[in-house]
C-alpha positions in Angstrom: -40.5 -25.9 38.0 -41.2 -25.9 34.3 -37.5 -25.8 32.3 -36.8 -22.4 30.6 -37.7 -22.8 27.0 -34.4 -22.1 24.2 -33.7 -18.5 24.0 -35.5 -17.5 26.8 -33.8 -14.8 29.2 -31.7 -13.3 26.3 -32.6 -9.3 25.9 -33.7 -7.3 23.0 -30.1 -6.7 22.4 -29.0 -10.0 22.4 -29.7 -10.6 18.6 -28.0 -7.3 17.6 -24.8 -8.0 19.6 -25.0 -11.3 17.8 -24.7 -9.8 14.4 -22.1 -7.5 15.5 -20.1 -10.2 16.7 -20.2 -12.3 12.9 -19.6 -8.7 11.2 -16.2 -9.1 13.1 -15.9 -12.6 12.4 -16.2 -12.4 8.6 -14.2 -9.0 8.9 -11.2 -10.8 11.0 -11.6 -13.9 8.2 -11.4 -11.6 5.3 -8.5 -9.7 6.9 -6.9 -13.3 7.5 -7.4 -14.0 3.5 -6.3 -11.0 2.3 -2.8 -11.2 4.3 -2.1 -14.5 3.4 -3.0 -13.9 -0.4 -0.6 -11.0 -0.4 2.3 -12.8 0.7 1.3 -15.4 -1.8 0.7 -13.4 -4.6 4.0 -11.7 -4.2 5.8 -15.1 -3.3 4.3 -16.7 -6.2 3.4 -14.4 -8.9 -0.1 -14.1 -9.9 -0.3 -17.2 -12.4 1.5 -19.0 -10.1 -0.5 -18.6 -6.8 -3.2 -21.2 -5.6 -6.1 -20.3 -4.5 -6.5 -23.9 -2.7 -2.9 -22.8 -1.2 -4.0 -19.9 0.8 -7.1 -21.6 1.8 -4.8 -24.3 3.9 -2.3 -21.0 5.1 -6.0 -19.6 5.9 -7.6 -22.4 7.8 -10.7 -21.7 5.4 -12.0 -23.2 2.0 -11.8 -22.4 -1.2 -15.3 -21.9 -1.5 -15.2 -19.4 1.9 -12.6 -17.3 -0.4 -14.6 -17.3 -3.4 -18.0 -16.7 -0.9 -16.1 -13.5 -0.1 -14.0 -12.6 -3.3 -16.1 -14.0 -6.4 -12.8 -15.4 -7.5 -9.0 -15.8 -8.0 -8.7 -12.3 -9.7 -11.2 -10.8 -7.9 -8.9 -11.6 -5.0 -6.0 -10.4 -6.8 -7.3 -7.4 -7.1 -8.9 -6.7 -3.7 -4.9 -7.3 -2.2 -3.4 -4.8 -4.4 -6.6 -2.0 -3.5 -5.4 -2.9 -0.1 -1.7 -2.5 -0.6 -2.5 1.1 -2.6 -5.1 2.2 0.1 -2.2 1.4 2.6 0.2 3.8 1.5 -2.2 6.1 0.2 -3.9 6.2 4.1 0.1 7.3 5.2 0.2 10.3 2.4 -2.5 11.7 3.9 -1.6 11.9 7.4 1.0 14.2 6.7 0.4 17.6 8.1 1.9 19.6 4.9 -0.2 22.9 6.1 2.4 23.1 9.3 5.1 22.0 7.6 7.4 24.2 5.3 7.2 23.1 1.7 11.0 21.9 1.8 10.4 20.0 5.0 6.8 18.9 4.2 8.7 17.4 0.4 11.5 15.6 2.6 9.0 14.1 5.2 6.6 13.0 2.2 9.8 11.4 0.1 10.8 9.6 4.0 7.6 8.4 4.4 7.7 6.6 0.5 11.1 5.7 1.5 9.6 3.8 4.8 7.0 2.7 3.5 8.4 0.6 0.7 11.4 -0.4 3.1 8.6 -2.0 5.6 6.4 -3.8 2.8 8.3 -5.1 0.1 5.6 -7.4 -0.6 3.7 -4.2 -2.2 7.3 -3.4 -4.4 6.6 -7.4 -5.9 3.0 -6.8 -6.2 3.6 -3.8 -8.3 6.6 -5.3 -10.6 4.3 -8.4 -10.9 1.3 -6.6 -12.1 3.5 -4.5 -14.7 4.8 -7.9 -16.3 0.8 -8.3 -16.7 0.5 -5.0 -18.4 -1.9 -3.8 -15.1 -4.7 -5.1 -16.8 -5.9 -6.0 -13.7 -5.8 -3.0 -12.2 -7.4 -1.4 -15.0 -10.4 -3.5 -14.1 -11.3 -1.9 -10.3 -12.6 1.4 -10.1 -10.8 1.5 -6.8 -7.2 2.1 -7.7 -8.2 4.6 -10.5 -9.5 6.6 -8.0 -6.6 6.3 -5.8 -4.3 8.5 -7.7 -5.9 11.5 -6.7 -4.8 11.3 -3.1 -1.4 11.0 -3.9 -1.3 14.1 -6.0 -3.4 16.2 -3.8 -1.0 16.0 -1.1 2.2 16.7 -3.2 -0.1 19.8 -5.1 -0.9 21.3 -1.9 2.6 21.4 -1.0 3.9 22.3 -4.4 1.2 25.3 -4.5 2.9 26.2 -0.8 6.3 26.6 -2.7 5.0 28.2 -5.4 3.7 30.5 -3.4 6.6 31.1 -0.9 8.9 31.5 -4.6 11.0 28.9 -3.1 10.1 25.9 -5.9 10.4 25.9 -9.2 7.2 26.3 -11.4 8.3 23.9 -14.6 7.3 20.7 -12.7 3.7 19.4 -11.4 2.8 17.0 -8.5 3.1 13.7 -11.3 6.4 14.8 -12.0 7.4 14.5 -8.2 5.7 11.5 -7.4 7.8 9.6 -10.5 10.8 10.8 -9.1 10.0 9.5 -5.5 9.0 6.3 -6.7 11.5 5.3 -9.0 14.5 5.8 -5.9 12.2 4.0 -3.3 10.9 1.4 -5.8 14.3 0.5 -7.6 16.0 0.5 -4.2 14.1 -2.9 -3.0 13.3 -4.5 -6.2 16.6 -4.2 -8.1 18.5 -5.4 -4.3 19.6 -8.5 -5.9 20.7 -7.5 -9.1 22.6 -4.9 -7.5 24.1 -6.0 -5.4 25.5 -9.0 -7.0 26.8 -6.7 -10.0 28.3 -3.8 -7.4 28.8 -5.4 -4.2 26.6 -3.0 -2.1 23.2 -4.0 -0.4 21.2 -0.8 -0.8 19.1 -2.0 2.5 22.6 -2.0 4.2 21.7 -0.7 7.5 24.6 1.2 8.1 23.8 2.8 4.1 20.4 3.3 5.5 19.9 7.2 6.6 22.6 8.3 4.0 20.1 6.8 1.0 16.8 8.3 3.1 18.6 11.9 3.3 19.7 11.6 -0.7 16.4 11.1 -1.4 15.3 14.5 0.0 18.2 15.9 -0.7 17.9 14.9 -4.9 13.9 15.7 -4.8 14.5 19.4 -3.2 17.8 20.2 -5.1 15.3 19.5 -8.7 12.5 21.2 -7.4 14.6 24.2 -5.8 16.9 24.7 -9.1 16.8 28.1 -11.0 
């Protein structure tokens, strides 16, 4: 019997479940990148991260990461779309048309509130990129377009108060956001500092649902003020 020549026995599909196979590969490896270059960018600041660094965290090459990035900033850049997307993709699960406006305002503020508790790398990815003046992010076409998610969901819930008479009409969806921001945002990067001045840990578990409910409780008392 003649020996079966290479290749031979594999089915038609055989070449596409190949491909499919290194689409998850370099998927998987870019996924790997990007999670060790946020905790490194956040760790080390952006001048101060290595790119040669998260190659070894990576188990990859430098030239693998530029293959996929184009570069240090490039890279940069592609973490903080994914941190933005992240929290963007949670604002727009919420079911605001089942929610009253009040309710649909607190659950929106908890969610911020969450989210910034569970991923304080995004809070030092943010302060870091404000030190450089976001001049990176004013380079990807990705985060300018991001902003529009975040205020459609707060505008379709302030046009549900608005509507009900039970909100305020002086304020706009940018105004909201700020406020919501600023608490959740000051809450994990001023920690430190805050604590070592006033002696209270604001991610004190036990201070934990009594700063979730102010939040709420602040955001609804401005919005619901005559």
């Amino acid at each position: 019997m003649s020996a079966q020549p290479s290749g031979a026995g594999e089915g038609p599909g055989t070449s596409a479940v190949a491909g499919v196979e290194r689409t998850r590969d370099a998927e998987r490896t870019r996924a790997d990148i990007l999670a060790v270059a946020t905790r490194e960018f956040a760790d080390q600041g952006y001048a101060g991260a290595r790119v040669n660094e998260i190659a070894d965290k990576t188990s990859t090459t430098k030239r693998m990461i530029y293959y996929y990035f184009g570069g240090k900033e490039q890279l940069y850049v592609a973490v903080l779309e994914q941190a933005y997307r992240r929290i963007r993709a949670l604002e727009q699960q919420l079911d605001v048309e089942h929610l009253d406006p009040v309710e649909a305002i607190r659950e929106l503020a908890a969610l911020t509130f969450d989210h910034h508790e569970q991923h304080p790398d995004f809070i030092r990815l943010v302060s870091i990129e404000n030190i450089h003046r976001a001049e990176h992010i004013a380079r990807s076409t990705v985060l300018s377009g991001l902003a529009n998610p975040a205020l459609d969901v707060l505008g379709a819930i302030l046009r549900r108060g608005w509507d009900a008479g039970v909100f305020r009409e002086d304020v706009d969806a940018l105004d909201v956001h700020q406020v919501i921001s600023a608490y959740c945002v000051f809450r994990i990067a001023n920690r430190h500092t805050f604590g070592a001045i006033f002696g209270r840990d604001l991610l004190d578990p036990a201070q934990r649902e009594h700063q979730r409910t102010m939040l709420g409780d602040l955001v609804v008392a401005h919005l619901t003020a005559r």
